[in-house]
Every structure is written in structure tokens, then in C-alpha cells.
C-alpha positions in Angstrom: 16.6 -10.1 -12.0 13.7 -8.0 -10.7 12.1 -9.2 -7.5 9.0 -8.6 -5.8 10.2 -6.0 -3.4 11.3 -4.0 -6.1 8.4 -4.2 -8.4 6.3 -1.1 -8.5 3.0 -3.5 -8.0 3.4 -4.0 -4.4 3.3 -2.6 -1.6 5.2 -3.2 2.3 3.6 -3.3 5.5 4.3 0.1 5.7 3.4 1.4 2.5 -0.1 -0.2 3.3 0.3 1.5 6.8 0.7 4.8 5.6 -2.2 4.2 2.7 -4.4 3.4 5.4 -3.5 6.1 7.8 -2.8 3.6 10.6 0.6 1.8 12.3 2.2 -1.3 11.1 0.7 -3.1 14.5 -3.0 -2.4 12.9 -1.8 -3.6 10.0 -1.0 -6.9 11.1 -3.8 -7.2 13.3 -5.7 -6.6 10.0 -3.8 -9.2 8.1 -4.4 -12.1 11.0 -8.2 -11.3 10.8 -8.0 -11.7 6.9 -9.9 -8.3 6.5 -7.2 -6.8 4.2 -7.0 -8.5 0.5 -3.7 -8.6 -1.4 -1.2 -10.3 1.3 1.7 -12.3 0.0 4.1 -13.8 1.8 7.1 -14.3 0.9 9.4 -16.4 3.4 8.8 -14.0 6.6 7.9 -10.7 4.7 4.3 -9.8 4.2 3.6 -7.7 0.5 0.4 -6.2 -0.6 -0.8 -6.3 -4.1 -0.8 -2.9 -4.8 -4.2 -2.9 -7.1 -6.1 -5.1 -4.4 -5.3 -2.7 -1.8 -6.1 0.2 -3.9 -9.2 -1.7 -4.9 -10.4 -2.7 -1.6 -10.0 1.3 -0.6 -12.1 2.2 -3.5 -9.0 4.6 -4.9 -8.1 4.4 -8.7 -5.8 3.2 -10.3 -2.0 5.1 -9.9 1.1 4.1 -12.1 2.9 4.8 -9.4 2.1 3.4 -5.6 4.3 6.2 -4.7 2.6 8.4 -5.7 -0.8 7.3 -4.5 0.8 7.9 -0.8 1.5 11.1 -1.4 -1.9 11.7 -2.9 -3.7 11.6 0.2 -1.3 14.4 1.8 -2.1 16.7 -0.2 -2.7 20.4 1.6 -4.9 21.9 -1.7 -2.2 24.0 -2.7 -2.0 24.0 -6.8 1.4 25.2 -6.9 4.1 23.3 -7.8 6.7 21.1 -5.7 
């Protein structure tokens, strides 16, 4: 059975943490004011809709939320991994 926490469309506290640069502690802060769209909780986890987050951030659309973390690292190199 697939579950939530494995689905590729969300995203853990710190998965959202490192999309927005910041530490899980600002992350939470941000979740009790409401200013970050996408929570879900699920029993005592907090998950991110992945496309909300993304949306709210103004980035496009990645298959992969993965791979939108990494995107932001990027040193401008064009070589290959």
C-alpha cells in the first residue's frame, strides 16, 4: 500500500526547510501563523503538498521534489554529476 510519506507529491518539514533555505524551527513558526499553504497533518506529522509549496514559491513544476532541492544548489557548472 503506498502511503503519504512515501508519495513523491509531498514533502517533510525538512524537505520544505531546505526548499526554503531556513531551519525546521522557522518552519513551524511558519506553519502556526498559517503563512505556509500545503500543511497536512497526519496524526502528529506535518506534510506539505509539494505543488502548493512549489506554487506559493513561484517555482515550476518538477516531477521529482528531489530534484527541485537540489535545483537551487546548483554552482553553474554544466558538467555532469
Amino acid at each position: 500500500m503506498n502511503t503519504a510519506t512515501t508519495s513523491p507529491e509531498m514533502l517533510t518539514v525538512e524537505d520544505a526547510a531546505t526548499l526554503l533555505r531556513t531551519s525546521r524551527k522557522a518552519v513551524y513558526a511558519l506553519i502556526e501563523r498559517g503563512a505556509l499553504p500545503g500543511v497536512v497533518r497526519v496524526g502528529r506529522r506535518v506534510l506539505f503538498r509539494a505543488v502548493a509549496l512549489r506554487k506559493h514559491l513561484g517555482l515550476t513544476t518538477v516531477s521529482n521534489p528531489v530534484d527541485s532541492l537540489t535545483l537551487g544548489n546548483a554552482t553553474g557548472s554544466k558538467g555532469s554529476r
